[in-house]
Backbone as ProteinMPNN parsed JSONL, in Angstrom:
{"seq_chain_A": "XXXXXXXXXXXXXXXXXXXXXXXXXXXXXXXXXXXXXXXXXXXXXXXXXXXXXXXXXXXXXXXXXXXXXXXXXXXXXXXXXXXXXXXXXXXXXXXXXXXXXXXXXXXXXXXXXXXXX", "coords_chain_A": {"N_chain_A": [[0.829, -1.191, 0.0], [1.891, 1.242, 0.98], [3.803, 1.781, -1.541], [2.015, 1.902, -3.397], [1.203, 4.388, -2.764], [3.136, 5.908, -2.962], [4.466, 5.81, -5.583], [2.29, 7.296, -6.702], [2.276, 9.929, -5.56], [4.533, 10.296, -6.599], [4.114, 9.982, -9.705], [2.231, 12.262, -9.815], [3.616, 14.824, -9.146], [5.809, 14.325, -11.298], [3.696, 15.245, -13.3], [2.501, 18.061, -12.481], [5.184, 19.417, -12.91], [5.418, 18.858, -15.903], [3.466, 19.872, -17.126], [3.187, 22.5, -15.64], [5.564, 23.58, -14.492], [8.02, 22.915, -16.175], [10.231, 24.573, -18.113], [11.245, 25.311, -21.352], [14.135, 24.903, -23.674], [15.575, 27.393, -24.314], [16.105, 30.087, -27.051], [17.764, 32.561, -29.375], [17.905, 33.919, -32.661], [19.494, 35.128, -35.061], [19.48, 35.851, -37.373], [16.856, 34.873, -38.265], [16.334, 32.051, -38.987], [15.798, 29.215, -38.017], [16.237, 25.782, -36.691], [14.398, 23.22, -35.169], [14.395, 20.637, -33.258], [12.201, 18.312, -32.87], [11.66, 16.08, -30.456], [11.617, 13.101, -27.768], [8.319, 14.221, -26.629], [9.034, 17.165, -27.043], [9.841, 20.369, -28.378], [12.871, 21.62, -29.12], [14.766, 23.929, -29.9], [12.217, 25.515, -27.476], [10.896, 27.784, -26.713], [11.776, 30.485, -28.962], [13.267, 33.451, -30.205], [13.118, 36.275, -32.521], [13.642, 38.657, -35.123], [11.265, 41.255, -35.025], [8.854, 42.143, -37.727], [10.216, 40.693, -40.192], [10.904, 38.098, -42.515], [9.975, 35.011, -41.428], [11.98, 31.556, -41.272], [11.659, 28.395, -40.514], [13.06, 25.327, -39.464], [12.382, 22.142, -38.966], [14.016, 19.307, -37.763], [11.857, 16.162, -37.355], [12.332, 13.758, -34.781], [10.7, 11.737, -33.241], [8.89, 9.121, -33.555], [6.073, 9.484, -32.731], [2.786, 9.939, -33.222], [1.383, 12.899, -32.552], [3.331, 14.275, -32.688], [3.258, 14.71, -35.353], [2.081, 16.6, -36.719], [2.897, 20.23, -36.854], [1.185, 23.254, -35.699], [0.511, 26.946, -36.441], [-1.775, 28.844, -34.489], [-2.555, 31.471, -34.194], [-1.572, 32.343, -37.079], [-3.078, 31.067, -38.674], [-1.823, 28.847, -40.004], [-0.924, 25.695, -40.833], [1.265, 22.387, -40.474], [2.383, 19.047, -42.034], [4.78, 17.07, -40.262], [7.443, 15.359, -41.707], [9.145, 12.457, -40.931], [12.114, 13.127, -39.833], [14.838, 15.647, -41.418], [14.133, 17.756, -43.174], [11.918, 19.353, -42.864], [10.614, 22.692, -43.971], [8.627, 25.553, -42.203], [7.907, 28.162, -43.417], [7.287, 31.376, -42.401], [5.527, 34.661, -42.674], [6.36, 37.802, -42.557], [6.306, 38.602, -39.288], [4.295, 40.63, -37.017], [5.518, 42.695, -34.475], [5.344, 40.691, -31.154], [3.406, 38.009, -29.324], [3.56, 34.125, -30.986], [2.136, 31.397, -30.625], [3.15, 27.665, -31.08], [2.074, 24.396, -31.458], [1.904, 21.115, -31.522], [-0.982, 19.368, -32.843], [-2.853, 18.336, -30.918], [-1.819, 19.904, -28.745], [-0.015, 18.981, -26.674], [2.866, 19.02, -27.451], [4.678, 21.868, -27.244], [5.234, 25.473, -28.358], [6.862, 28.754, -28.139], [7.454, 31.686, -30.161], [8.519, 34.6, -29.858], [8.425, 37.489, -31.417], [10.52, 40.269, -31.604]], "CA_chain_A": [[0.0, 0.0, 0.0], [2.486, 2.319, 0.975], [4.406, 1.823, -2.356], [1.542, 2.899, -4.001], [0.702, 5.627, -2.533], [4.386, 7.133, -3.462], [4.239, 5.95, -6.774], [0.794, 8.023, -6.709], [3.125, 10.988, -5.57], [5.766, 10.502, -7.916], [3.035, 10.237, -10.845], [1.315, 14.12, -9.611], [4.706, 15.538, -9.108], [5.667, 14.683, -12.611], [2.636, 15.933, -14.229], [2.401, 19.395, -12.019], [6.126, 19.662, -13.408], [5.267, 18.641, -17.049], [2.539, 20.684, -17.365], [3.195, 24.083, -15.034], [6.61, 24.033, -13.846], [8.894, 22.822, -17.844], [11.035, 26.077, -18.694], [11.394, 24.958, -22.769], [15.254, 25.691, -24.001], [15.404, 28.885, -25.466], [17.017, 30.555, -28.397], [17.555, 34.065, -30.086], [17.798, 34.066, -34.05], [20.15, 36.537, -35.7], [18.896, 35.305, -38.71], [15.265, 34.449, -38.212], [16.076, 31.007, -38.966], [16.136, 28.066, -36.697], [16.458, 24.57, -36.717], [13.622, 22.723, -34.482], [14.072, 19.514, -33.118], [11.218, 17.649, -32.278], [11.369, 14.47, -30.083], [10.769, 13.354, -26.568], [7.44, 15.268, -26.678], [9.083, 18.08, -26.886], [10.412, 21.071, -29.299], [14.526, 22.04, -28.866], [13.792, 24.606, -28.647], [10.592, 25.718, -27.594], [10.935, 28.899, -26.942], [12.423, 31.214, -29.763], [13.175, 34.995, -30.295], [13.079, 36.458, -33.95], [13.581, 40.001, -35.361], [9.701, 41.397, -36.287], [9.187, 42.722, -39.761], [11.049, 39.911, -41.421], [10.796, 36.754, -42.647], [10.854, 33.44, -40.583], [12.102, 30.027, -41.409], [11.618, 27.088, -39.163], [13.086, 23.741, -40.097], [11.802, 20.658, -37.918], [14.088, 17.797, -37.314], [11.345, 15.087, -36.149], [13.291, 12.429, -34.602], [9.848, 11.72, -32.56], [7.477, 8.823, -34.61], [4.895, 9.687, -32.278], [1.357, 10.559, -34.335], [1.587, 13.882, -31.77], [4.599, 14.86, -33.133], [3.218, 14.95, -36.79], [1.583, 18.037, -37.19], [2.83, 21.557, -35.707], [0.596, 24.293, -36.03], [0.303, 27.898, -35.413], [-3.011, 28.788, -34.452], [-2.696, 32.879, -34.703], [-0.959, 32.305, -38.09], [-3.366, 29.974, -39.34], [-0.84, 28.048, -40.317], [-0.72, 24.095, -40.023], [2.573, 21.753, -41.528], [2.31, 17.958, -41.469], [6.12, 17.123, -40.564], [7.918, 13.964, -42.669], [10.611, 11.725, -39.842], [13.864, 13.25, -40.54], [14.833, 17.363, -41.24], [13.568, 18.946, -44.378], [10.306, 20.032, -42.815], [10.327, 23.719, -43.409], [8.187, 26.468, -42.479], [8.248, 30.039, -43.693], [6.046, 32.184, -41.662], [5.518, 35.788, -43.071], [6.888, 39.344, -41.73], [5.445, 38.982, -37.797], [4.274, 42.397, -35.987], [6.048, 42.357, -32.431], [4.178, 39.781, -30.603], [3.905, 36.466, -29.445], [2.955, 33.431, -31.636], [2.398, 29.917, -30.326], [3.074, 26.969, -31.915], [1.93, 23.562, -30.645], [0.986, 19.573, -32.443], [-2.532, 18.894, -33.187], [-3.203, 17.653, -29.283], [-1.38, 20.742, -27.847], [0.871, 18.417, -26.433], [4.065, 19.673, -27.78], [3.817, 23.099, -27.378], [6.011, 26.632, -28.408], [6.541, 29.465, -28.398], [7.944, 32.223, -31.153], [8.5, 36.386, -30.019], [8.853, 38.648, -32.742], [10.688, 41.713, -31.397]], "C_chain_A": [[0.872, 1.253, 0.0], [3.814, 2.682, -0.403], [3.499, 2.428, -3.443], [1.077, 3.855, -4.325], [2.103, 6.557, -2.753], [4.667, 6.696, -4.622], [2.901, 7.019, -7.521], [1.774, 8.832, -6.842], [3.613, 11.434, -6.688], [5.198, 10.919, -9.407], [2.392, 11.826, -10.789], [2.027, 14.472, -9.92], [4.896, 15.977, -10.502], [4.609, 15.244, -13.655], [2.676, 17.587, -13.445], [4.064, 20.089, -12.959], [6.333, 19.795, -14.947], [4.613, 19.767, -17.442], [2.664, 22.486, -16.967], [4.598, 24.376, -15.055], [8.008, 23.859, -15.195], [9.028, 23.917, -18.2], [11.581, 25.374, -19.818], [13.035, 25.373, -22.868], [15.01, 26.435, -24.849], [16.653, 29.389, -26.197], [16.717, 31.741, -28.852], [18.188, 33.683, -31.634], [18.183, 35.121, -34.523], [19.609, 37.059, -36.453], [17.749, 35.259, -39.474], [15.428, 32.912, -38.89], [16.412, 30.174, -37.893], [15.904, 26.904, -36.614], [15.906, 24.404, -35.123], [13.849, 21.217, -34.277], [12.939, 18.886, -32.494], [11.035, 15.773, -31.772], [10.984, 14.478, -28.26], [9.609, 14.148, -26.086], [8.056, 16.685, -26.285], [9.896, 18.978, -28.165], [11.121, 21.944, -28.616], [14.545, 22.556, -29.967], [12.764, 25.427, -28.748], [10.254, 27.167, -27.135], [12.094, 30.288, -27.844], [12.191, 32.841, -29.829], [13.892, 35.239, -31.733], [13.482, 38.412, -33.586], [11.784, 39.985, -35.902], [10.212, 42.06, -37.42], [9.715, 42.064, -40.106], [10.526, 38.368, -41.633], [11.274, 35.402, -41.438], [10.985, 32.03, -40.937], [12.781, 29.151, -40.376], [12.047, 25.938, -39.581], [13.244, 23.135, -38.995], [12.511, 19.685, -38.28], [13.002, 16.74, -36.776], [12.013, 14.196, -36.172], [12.107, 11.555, -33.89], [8.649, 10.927, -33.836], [6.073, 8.95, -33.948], [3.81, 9.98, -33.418], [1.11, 11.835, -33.777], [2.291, 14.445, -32.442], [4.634, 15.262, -34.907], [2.627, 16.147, -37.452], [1.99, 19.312, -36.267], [1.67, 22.486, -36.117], [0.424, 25.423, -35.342], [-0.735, 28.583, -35.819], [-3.061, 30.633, -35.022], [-2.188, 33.249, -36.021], [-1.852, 32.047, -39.105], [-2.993, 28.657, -40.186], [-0.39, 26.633, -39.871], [0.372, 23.138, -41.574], [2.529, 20.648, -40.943], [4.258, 17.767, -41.427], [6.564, 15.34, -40.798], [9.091, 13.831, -41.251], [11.371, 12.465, -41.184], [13.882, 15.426, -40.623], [14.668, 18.812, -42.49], [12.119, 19.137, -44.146], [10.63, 21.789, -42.348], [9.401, 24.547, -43.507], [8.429, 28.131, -42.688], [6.879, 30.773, -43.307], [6.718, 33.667, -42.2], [5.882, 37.057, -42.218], [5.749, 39.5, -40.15], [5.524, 40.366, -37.313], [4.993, 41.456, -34.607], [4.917, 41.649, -32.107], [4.589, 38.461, -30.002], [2.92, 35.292, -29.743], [3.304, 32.361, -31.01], [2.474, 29.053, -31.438], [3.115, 25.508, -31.141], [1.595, 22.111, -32.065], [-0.425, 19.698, -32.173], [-3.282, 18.602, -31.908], [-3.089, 18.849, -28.314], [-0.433, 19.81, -26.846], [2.459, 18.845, -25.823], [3.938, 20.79, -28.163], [5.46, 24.254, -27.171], [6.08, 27.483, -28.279], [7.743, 30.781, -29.262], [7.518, 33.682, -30.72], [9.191, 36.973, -30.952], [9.304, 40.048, -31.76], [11.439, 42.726, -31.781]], "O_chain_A": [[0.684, 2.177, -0.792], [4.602, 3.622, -0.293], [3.918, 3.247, -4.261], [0.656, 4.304, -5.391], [2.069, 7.786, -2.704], [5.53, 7.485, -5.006], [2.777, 7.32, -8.708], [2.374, 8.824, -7.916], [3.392, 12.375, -7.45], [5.618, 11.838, -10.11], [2.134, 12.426, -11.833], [1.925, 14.787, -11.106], [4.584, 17.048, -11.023], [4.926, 15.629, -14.78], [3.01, 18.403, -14.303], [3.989, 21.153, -13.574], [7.163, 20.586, -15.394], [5.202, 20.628, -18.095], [2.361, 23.433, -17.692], [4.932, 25.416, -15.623], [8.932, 24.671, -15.135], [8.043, 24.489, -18.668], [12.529, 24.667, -19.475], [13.322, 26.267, -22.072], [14.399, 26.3, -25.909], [17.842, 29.154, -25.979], [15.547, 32.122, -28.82], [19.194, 32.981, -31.533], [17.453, 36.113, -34.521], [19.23, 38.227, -36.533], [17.535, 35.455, -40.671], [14.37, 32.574, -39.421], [17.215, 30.442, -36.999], [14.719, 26.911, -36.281], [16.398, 24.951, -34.136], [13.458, 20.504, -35.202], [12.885, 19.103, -31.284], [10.587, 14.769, -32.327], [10.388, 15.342, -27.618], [9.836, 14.819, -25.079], [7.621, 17.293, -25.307], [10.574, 18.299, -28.936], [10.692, 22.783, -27.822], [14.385, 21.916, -31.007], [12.386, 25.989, -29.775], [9.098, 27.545, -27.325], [13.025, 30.852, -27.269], [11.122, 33.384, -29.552], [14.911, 34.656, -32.104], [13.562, 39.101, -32.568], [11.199, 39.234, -36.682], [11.305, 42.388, -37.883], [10.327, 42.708, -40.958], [9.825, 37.712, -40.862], [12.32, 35.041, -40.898], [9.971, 31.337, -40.866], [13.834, 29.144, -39.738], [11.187, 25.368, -40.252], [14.062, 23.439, -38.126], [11.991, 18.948, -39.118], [13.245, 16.379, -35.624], [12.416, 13.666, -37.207], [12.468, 10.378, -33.874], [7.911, 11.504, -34.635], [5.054, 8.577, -34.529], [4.219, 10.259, -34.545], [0.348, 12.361, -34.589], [1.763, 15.419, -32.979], [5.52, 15.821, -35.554], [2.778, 16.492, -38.624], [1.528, 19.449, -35.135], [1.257, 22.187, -37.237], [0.231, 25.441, -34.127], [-0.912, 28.965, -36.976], [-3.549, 30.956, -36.105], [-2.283, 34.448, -36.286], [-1.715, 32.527, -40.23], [-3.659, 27.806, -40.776], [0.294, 26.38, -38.88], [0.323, 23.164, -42.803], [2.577, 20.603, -39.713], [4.966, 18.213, -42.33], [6.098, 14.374, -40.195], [9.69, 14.762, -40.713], [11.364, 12.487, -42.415], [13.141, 16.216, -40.038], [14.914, 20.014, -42.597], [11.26, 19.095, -45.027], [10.812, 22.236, -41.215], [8.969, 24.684, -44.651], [9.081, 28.966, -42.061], [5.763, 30.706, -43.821], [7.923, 33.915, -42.215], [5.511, 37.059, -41.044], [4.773, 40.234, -39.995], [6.525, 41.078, -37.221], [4.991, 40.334, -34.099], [3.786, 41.826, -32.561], [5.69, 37.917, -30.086], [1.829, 35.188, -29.183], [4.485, 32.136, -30.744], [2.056, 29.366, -32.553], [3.996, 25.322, -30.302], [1.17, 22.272, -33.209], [-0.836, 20.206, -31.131], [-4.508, 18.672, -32.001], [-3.838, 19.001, -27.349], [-0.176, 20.573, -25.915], [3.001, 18.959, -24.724], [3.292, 21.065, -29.175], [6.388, 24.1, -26.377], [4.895, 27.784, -28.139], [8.913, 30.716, -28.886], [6.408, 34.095, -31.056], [10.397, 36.917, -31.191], [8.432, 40.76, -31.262], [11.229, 43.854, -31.334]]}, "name": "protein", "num_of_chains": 1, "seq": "XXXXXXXXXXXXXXXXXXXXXXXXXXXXXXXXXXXXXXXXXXXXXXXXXXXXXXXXXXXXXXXXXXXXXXXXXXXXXXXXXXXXXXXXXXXXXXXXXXXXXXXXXXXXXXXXXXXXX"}
């Protein structure tokens, strides 16, 4: 009993941590491009910083065969890209105003985020 009541624990913990407490690795973009990996439910890295006014290109490594992991999309963009295993999945998102654009899989799952400033 008392093994499963700290496997219980251990199980919350990680989800309060997954969910609230996951600081994404972040990145700044000279360039506005950036190379995305996507595996372990997650996108390296998941939080990015762009110049606004310019062009952005995103290319997605999925290393991740999840069915999660197959579509990103960004919802304020309208913009949805099914991504092929392997690293020629790119997107080109158009001249962003300052702001900030999410970008998440089909589930919300795997989830990003992209400031234009």
């Amino acid at each position: 009993m008392l093994m499963i009541n700290i496997g219980g624990a251990l199980l919350i913990a990680a989800i309060i941590y997954w969910f609230w407490l996951y600081k994404p690795e972040q990145t700044q973009s000279d360039d506005n491009k950036v190379m995305i990996v996507v595996d372990n439910g997650v996108y390296k890295p998941g939080h990015i910083k762009v110049a606004a006014n310019k062009e952005v290109v995103l290319t997605f490594d999925r290393k991740d065969s999840a069915p999660c992991a197959e579509t990103v999309v960004f919802p304020q963009l309208d913009i949805s890209k099914t991504l092929a295993m392997g690293d020629g999945n790119t997107v080109k998102l158009p001249a962003l105003e300052a702001g900030e654009y999410d970008f998440h899989c089909q589930m919300q799952m795997y989830k990003g985020k992209l400031v234009a400033q």
